[in-house]
N, C-alpha and C positions, 0 to 999 in steps of 0.2 A: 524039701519042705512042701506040705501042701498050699496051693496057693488059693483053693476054694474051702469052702466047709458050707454045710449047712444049719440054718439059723438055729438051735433048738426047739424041738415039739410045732416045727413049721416045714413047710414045705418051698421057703425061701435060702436059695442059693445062692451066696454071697462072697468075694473076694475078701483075704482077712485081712489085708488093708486096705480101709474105706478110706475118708473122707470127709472130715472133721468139717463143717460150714462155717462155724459161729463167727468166726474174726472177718469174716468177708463183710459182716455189715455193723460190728458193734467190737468195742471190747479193746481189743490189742494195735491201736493207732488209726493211720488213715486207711482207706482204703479206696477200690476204683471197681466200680462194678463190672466195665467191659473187662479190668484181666480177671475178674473172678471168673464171668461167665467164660472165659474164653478156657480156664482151669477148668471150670469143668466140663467144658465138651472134650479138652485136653484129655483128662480122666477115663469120659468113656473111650474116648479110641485108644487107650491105655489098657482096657480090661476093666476099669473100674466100674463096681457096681452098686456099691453101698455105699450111700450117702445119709449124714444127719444132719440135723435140723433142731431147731425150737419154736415155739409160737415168741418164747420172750426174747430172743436173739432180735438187735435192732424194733425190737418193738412192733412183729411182724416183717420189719424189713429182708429180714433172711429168709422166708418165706414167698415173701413174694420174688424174692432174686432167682430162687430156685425154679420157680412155678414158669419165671423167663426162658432161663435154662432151658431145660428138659421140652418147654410145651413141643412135643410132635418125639418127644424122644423116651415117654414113662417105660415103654418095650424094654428099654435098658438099664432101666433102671428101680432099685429095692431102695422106699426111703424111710426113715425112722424121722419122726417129730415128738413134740414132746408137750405136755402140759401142766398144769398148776401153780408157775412160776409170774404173779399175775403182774404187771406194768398198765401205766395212767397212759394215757392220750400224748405225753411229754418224755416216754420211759421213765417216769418215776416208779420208786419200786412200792409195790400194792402187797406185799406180802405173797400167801399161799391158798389156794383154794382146791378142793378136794368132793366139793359138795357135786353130786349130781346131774343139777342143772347146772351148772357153772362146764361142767365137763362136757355135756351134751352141746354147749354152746361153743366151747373151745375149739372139739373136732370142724365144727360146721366152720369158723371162723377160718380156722385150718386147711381145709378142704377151696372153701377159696381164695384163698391167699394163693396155694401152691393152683390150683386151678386141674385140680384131678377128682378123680369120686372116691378114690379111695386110698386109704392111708395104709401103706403094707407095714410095716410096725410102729405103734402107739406109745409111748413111754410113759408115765405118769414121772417126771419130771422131779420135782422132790415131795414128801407126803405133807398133806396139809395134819398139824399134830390134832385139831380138831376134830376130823373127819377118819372112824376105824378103815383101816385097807380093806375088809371084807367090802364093807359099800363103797367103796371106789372100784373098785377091781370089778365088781359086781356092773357099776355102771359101765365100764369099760366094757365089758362085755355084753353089754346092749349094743353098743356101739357095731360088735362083730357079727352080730343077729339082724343088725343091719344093711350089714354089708359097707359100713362106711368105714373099716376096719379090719386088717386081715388078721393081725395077732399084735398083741400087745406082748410091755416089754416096764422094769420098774427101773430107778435108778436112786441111787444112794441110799438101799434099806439094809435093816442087819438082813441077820439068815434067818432067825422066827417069824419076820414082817413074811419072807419068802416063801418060807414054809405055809403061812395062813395065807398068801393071796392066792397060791396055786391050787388050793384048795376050792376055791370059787372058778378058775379057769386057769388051765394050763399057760406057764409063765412062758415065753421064747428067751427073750434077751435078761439082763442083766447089766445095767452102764453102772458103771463105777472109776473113780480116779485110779488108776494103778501102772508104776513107771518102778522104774531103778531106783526114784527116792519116795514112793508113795508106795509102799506094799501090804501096806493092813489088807485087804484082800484074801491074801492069801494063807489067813488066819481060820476064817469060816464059811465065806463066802463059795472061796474054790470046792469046798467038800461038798455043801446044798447045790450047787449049782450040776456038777458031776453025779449027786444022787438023783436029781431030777431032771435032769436032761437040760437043762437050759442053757444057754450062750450065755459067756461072761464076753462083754465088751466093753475095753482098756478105752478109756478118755482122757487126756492129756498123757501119752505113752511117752511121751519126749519133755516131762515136764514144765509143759505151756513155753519151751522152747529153751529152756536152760541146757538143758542134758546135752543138746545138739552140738554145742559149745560157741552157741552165736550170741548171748548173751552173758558177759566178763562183770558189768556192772550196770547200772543204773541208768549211765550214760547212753547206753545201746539204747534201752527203750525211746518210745518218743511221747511228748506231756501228751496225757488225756489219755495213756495205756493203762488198762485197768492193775497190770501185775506191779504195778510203782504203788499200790495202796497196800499188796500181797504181802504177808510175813515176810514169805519165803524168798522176797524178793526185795529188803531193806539192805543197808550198804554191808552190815553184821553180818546178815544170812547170804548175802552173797560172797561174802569173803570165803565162810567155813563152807559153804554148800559148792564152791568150785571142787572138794574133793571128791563129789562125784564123779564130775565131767574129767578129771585126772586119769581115773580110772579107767571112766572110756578110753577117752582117750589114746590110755597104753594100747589096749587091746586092738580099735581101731587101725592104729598107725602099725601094730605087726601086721594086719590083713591086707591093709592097702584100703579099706572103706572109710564110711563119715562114722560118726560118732552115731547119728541118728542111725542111722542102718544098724548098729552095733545096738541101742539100744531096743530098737522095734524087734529083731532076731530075738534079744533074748525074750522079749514078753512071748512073740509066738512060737518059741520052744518050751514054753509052761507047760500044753496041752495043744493039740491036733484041732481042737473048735476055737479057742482063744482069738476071736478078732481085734485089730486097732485102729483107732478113727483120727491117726494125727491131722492136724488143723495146721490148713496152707494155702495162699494165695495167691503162691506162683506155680508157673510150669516147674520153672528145675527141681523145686523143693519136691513137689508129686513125684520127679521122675525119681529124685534120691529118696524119697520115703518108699518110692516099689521095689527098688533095689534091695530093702532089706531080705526081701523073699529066697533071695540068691545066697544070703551069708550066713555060714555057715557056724556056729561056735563048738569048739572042743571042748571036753571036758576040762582042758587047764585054763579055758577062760572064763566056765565056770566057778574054778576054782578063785583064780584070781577075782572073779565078784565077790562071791559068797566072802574070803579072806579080807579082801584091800576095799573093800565100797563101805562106806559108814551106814551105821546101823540106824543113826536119828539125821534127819532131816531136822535144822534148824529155823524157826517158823513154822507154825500151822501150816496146812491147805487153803485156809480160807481165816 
């Protein structure tokens, strides 16, 4: 399997398991900044080169964690951040913004927090429904005539929003939710993105940590985890949604690997550019999520998905 690809319509060379940020400073319980930081210089001397980000993650907190990180280390590193997802002074949540100036102010915001000049992929984060993609996209691409942007990238649009932004400036990435139980993706998305050259990149590929099989019930998480408010993560949906992880499971325990490795393999046997950005805190979990690169599936463990994996995921995403 390849273990690099290059980003779409860029000239960014990236490992296709990145490196999810967001839980280091916000979201899925406690956390400790020294082992974050310590994960990611772990990372790079791993090979790892792509890294994401938010501006709303921690309320700039994850941003500035990063900017800790890396300072003296940007050489090794491709990072994606992301904007329009707007939080108060308190993280209170502000809605979406998509206007302009709001975006020109972001990047800048962005820029120092992480403490770099330039941002190598841009996200526009989700769309504000106010604001047409053409003039966002449009503004984004100020940003790249500036140089405080090397290529931008969308996340969670159909494939006509895709269609229309590429037409103001060639798209690179593509972030979108897409796992063993999250596959709408691969409905329309996968086809626009292969017509036009762009990277599709898997965000929560291990389904924000069920799929792994580390999570049985409600009890595993710890209070103040955001996935305790999750459909997909009620005592109901955890019952019917272990027949996932069953699955894996089987598969798993014939090769001798984790579940996660099992499931990371199959997202990047989809497509030869398919990257995945699992979110992790520790060393081991990094070192088990690189291991996918090595495992290998057959066609009859294909088969056995496509046959024995449930078709609906109980509970929304969101």
């Amino acid at each position: 399997m390849n273990e690099r690809t290059t980003l779409g319509n860029s000239t960014l060379n990236v490992n296709r398991i990145g490196l999810g940020c967001m839980g280091m400073s916000e979201f899925y319980g406690s956390f400790n900044e020294d082992e974050s930081i310590n994960t990611l210089h772990k990372a790079i001397d791993l090979g790892v080169n792509f890294f994401d980000t938010a501006d709303m993650y921690g309320s700039g907190a994850n941003e500035l964690l990063i900017g800790k990180a890396f300072k003296g280390k940007w050489d090794s590193v491709v990072l994606a951040t992301k904007f329009g997802v707007v939080r108060g002074p308190n993280g209170e949540w502000l809605g979406l913004n998509g206007q302009p100036e709001y975006i020109a102010k972001a990047c800048e915001q962005s820029l120092t927090n992480l403490g770099t000049e330039a941002i190598d992929l841009y996200y526009m984060h989700r769309q504000d429904p106010k604001v047409e993609i053409e003039v966002i996209v449009g503004a984004m691409s100020e940003l790249v005539k500036q140089g405080k942007v090397k290529y931008i990238g969308l996340s969670e649009v159909d494939a006509a929003t895709i269609r229309r932004a590429h037409k103001i400036h060639p798209i690179t990435a593509l972030q979108s939710e897409y796992s063993l139980w999250s596959r709408e993706p691969e409905q329309e998305l996968f086809d626009v993105c292969k017509e036009l050259g762009i990277t599709f990149v898997s965000y929560s590929p291990l389904g924000r940590g069920f799929l792994s099989g580390a999570i049985k019930s409600r009890e595993d998480m710890e209070a103040g985890d955001f996935r305790l408010g999750n459909p997909r993560f009620t005592d109901e949906a955890c019952k019917e949604n272990i027949r996932f992880v069953e699955v894996i499971d089987q598969i798993a325990k014939a090769k001798g690997v984790t579940n996660a490795q099992v499931a990371l393999a199959w997202i990047l046997s989809q497509n030869d550019e398919i990257t995945a950005i699992p979110g992790t805190r520790k060393v081991h979990r990094l070192v088990e999520n690189l291991g996918a690169l090595y495992v290998q599936l057959t066609p009859s463990d294909f088969e056995v998905i496509e046959s024995s994996m449930p078709k609906i995921t109980v509970g929304n995403r969101y």
